[in-house]
LUMMIVO-632751 format. One record per residue (C-alpha): residue in three letters; chain; residue number from 1; x, z, y. Coordinates in Angstrom, 3 decimals, always signed. Layout:
BEGIN
residu, chaine, num, u, w, v
ALA, A, NUM, X, Z, Y $
...
//
This chain:
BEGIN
residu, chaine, num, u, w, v
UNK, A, 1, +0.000, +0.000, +0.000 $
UNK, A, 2, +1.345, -0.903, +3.529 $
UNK, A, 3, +2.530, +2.490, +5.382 $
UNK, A, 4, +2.458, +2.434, +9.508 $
UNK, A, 5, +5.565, +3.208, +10.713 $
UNK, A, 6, +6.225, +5.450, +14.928 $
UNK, A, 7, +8.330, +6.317, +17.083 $
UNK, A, 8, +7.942, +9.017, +19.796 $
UNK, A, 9, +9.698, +9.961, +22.988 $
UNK, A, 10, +12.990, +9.109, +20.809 $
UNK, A, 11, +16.396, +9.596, +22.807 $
UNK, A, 12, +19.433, +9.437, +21.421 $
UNK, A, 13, +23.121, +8.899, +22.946 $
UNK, A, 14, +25.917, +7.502, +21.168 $
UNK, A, 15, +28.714, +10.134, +23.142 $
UNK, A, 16, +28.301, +8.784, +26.915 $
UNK, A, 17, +25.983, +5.739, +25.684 $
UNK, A, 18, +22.628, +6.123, +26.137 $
UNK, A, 19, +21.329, +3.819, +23.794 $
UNK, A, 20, +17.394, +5.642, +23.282 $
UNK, A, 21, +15.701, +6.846, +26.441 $
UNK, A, 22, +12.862, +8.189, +25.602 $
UNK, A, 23, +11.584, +4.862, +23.505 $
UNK, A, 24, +7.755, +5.350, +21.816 $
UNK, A, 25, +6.532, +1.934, +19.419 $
UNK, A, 26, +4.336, +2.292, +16.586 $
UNK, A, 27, +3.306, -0.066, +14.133 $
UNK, A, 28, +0.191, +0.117, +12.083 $
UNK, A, 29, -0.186, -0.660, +8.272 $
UNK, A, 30, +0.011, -4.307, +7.624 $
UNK, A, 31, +1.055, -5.135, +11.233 $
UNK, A, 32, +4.027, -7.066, +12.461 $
UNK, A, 33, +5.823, -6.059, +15.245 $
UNK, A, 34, +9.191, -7.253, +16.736 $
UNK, A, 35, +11.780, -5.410, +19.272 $
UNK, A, 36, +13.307, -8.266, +21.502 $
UNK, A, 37, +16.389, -7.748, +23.837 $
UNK, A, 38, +19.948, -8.533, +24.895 $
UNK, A, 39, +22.647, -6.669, +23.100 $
UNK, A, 40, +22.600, -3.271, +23.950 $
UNK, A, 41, +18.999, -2.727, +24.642 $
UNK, A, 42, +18.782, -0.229, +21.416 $
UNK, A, 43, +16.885, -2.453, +19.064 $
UNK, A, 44, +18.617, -2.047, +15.850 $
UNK, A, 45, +19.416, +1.748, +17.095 $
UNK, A, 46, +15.812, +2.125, +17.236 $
UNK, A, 47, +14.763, +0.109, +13.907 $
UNK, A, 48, +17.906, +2.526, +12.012 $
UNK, A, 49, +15.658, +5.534, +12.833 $
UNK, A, 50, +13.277, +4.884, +10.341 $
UNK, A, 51, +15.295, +4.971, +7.622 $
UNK, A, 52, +17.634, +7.552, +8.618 $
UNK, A, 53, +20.469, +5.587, +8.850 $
UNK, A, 54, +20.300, +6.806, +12.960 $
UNK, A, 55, +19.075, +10.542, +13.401 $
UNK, A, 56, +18.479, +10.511, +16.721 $
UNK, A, 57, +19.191, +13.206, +19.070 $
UNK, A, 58, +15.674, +14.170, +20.346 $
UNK, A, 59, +11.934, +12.574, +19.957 $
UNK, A, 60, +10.025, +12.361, +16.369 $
UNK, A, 61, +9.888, +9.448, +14.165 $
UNK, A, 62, +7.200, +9.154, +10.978 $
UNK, A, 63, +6.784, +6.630, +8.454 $
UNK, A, 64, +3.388, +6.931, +6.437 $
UNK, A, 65, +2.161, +9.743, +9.320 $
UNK, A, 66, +5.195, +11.944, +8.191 $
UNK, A, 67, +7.986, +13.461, +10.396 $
UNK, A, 68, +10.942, +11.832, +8.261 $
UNK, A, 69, +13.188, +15.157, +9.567 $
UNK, A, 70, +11.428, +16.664, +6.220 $
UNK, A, 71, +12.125, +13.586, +4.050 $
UNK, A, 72, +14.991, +12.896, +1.880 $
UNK, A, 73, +16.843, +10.244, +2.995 $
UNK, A, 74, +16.928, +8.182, -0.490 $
UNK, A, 75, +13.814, +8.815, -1.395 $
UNK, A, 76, +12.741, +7.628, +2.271 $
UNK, A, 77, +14.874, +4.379, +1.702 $
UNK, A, 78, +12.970, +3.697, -1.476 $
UNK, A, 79, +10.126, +3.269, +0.705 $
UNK, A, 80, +11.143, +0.802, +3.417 $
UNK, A, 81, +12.853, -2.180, +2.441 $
UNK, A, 82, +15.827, -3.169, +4.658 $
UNK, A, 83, +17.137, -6.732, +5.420 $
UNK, A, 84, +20.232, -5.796, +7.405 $
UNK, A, 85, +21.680, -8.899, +9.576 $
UNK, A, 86, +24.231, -10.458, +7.220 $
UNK, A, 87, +22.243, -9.510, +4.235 $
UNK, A, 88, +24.388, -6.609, +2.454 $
UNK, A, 89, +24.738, -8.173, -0.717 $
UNK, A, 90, +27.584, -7.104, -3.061 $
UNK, A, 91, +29.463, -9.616, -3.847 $
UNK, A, 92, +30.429, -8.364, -7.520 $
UNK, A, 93, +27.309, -8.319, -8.483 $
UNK, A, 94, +24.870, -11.529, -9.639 $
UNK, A, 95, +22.355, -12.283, -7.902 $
UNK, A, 96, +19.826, -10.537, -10.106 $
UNK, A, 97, +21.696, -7.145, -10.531 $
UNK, A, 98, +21.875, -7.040, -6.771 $
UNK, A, 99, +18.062, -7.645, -6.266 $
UNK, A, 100, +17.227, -5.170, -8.561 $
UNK, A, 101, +19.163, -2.678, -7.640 $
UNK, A, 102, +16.553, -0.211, -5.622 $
UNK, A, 103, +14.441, -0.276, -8.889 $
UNK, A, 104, +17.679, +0.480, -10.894 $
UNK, A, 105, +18.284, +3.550, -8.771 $
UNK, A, 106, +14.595, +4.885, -8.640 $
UNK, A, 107, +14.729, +4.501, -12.983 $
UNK, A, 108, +12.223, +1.793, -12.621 $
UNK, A, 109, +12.007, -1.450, -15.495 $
UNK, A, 110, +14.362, -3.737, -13.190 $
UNK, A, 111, +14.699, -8.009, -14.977 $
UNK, A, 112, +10.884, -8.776, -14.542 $
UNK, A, 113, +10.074, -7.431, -10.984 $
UNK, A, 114, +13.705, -8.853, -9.825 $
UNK, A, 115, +12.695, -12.056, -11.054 $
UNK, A, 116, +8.886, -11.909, -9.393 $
UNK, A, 117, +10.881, -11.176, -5.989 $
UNK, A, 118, +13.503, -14.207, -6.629 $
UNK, A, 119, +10.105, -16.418, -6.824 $
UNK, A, 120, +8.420, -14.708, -3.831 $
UNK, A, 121, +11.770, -15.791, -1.674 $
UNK, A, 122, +11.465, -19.364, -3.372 $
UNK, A, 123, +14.580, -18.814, -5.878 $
UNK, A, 124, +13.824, -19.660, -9.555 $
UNK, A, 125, +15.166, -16.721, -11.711 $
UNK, A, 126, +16.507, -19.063, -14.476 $
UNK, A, 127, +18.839, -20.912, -11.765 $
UNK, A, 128, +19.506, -18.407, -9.432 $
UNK, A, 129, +19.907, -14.912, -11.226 $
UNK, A, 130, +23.282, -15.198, -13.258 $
UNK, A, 131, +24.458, -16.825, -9.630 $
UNK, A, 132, +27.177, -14.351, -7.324 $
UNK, A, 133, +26.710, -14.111, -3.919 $
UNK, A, 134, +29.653, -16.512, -3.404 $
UNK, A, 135, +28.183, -19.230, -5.404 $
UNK, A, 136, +25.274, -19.491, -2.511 $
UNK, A, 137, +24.212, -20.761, +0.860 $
UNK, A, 138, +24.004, -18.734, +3.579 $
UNK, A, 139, +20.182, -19.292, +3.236 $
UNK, A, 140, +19.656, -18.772, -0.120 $
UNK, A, 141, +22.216, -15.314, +0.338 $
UNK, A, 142, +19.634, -14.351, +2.711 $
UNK, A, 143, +16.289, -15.263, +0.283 $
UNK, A, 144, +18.061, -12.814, -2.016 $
UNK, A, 145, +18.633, -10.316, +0.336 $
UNK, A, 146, +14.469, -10.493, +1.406 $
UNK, A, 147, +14.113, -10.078, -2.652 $
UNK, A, 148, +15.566, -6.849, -2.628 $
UNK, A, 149, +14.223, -5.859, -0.252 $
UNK, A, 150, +10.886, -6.443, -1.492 $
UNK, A, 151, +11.537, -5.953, -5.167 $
UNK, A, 152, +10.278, -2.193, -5.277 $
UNK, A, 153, +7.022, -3.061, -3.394 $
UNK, A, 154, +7.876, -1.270, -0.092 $
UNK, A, 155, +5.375, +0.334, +2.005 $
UNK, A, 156, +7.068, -1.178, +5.123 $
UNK, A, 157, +9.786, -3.740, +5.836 $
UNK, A, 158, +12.644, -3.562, +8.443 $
UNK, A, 159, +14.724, -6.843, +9.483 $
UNK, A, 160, +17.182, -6.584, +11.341 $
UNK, A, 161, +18.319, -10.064, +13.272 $
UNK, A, 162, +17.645, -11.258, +9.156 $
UNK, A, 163, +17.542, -14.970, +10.383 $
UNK, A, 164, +20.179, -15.004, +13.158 $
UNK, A, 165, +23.811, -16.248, +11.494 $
UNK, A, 166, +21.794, -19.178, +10.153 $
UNK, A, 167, +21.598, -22.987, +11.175 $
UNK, A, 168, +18.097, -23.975, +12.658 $
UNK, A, 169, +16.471, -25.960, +9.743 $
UNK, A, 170, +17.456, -23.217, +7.310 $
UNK, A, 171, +16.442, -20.600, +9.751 $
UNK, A, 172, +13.030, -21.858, +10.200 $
UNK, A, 173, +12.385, -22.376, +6.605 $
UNK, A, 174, +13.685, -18.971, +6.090 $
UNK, A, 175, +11.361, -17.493, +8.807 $
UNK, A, 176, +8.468, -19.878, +7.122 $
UNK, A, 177, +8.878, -18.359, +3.229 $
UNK, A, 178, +9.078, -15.023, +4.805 $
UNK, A, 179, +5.793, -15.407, +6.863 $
UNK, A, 180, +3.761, -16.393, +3.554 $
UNK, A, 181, +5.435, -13.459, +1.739 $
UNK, A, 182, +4.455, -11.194, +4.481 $
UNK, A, 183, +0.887, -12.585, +4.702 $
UNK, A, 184, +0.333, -12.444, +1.010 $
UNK, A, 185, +1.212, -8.712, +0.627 $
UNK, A, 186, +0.265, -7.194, +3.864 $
UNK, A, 187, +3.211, -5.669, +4.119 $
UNK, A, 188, +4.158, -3.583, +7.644 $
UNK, A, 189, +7.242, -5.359, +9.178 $
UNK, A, 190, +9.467, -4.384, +12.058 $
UNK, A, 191, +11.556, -7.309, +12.901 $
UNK, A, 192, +14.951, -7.126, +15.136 $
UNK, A, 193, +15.773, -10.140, +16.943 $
UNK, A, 194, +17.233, -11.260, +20.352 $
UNK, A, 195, +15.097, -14.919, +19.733 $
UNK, A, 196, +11.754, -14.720, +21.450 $
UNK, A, 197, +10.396, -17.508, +20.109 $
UNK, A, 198, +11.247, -16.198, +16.578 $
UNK, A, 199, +9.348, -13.415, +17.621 $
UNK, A, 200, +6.510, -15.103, +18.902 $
UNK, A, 201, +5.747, -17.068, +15.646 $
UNK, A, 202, +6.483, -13.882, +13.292 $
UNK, A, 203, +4.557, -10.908, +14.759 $
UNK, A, 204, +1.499, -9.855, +15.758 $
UNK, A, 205, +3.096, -8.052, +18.978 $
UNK, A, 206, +6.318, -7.876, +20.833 $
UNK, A, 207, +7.975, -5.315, +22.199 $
UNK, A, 208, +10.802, -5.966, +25.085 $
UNK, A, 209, +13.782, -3.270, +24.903 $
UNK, A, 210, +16.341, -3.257, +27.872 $
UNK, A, 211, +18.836, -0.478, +28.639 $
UNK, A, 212, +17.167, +1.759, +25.648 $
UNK, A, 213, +13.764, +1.379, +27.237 $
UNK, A, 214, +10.141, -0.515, +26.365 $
UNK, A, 215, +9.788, -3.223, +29.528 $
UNK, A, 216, +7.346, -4.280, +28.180 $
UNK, A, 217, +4.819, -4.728, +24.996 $
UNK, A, 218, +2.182, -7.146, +23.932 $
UNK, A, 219, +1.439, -10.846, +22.144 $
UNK, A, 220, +3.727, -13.594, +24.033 $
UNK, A, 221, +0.509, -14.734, +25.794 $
UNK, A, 222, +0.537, -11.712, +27.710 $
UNK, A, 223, +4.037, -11.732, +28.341 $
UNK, A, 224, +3.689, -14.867, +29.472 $
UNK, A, 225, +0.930, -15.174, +31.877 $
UNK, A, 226, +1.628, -11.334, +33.079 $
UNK, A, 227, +5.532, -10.391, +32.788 $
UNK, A, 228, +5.779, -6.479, +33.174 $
UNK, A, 229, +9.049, -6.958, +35.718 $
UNK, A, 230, +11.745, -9.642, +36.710 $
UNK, A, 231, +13.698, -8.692, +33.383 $
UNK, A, 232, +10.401, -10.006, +31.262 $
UNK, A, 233, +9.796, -12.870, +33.323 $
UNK, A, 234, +13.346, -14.073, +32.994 $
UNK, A, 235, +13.195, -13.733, +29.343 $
UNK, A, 236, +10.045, -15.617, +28.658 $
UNK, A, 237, +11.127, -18.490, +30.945 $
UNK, A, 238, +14.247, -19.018, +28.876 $
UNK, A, 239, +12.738, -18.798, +25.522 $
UNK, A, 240, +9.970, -21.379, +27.187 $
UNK, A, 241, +12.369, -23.875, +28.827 $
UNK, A, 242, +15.014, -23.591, +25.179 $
UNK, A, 243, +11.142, -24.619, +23.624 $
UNK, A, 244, +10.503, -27.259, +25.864 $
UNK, A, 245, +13.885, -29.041, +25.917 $
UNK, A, 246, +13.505, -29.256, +21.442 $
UNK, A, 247, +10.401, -31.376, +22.495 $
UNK, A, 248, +11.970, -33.958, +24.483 $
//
């Protein structure tokens, strides 16, 4: 069952870098929602929150309704799956080991639900599971990474910049296969990315970060016809010019 995932009031300071400043999002079950900004904004700081791979330093973050202070850490990450940017696949380990490697650790029967996640992400299980990481595209590294991470049936997905290293046709057929996936099992997402327009055909809402703040939340028709501040404005013209020039 998708779980809603929030954030409240969360600061948090890397030493002298504020990178949180009092940041509040919240997703609801099923819903897609991605953080946009420039490096620096506190995006992925943010998204690293839920799964405890950030505690931050004041502010309350729940997954499923529930403070995750009071939740183990593993069996937290069990929960969410996690699609970090360059996919975090070890390399020693086929294709199939390293899909079904969240459902080794939680004791759970690990060849057939690997294999239903390889065909979920497009990959054929017969072709693609003895493979190594090595012996793949950079897309098809990153359809295995979406596997894992959906392998164990999350209650919630988190994506951080999952699409971003990748060339534009492979990118968008990436973003496609993960939009039917998505659809299909209702699954609560949380998407990193500094591309609006990825955003804008992925989620239901987006939320602008800048400095460790929210500028700014809502579908990209609001943020286009009624930018929150200059910083919005300027964002949304870029990602509506860069869409404009592909069509010429």
């Amino acid at each position: 069952m998708p779980i809603s995932l929030a954030a409240h009031d969360v600061r948090h300071s890397f030493g002298a870098v504020l990178a949180l400043d009092g940041v509040s999002v919240d997703v609801d079950a099923g819903g897609f929602v991605a953080l946009v900004g420039e490096s620096g904004s506190g995006k992925t700081t943010l998204l690293r929150c839920f799964n405890r791979l950030v505690t931050p330093g004041a502010g309350r973050i729940e997954v499923g309704a529930v403070d995750v202070r009071g939740t183990d850490p593993v069996e937290l990450r069990r929960r969410l799956g996690y699609v970090p940017q360059h996919g975090g696949l070890l390399p020693h380990w086929t294709v199939e080991a390293n899909v079904g490697f969240v459902l080794r650790a939680s004791g759970r029967p690990e060849r057939h639900a690997a294999a239903e996640a390889l065909d979920l992400v497009g990959l054929a299980p017969a072709e693609f599971g003895s493979r190594f990481p090595g012996q793949l595209s950079g897309g098809q590294r990153q359809r295995v990474a979406l596997a894992r991470a959906l392998a164990a049936q999350p209650g919630a997905i988190l994506l951080d910049e999952p699409f971003g290293a990748l060339d534009a046709i492979t990118r968008a057929d990436i973003q496609n296969a993960f939009d039917q996936v998505r659809r299909r099992l209702g699954i609560t997402s949380l998407l990193v990315t500094h591309d609006l327009g990825e955003a804008a055909r992925l989620a239901d809402e987006i939320v602008v970060m800048r400095a460790g703040r929210v500028e700014q939340r809502g579908a990209m028709s609001a943020l286009r016809s009624a930018p929150a501040s200059g910083y919005v404005r300027a964002l949304v013209g870029r990602a509506v010019a860069s869409a404009e020039a592909l069509t010429q």
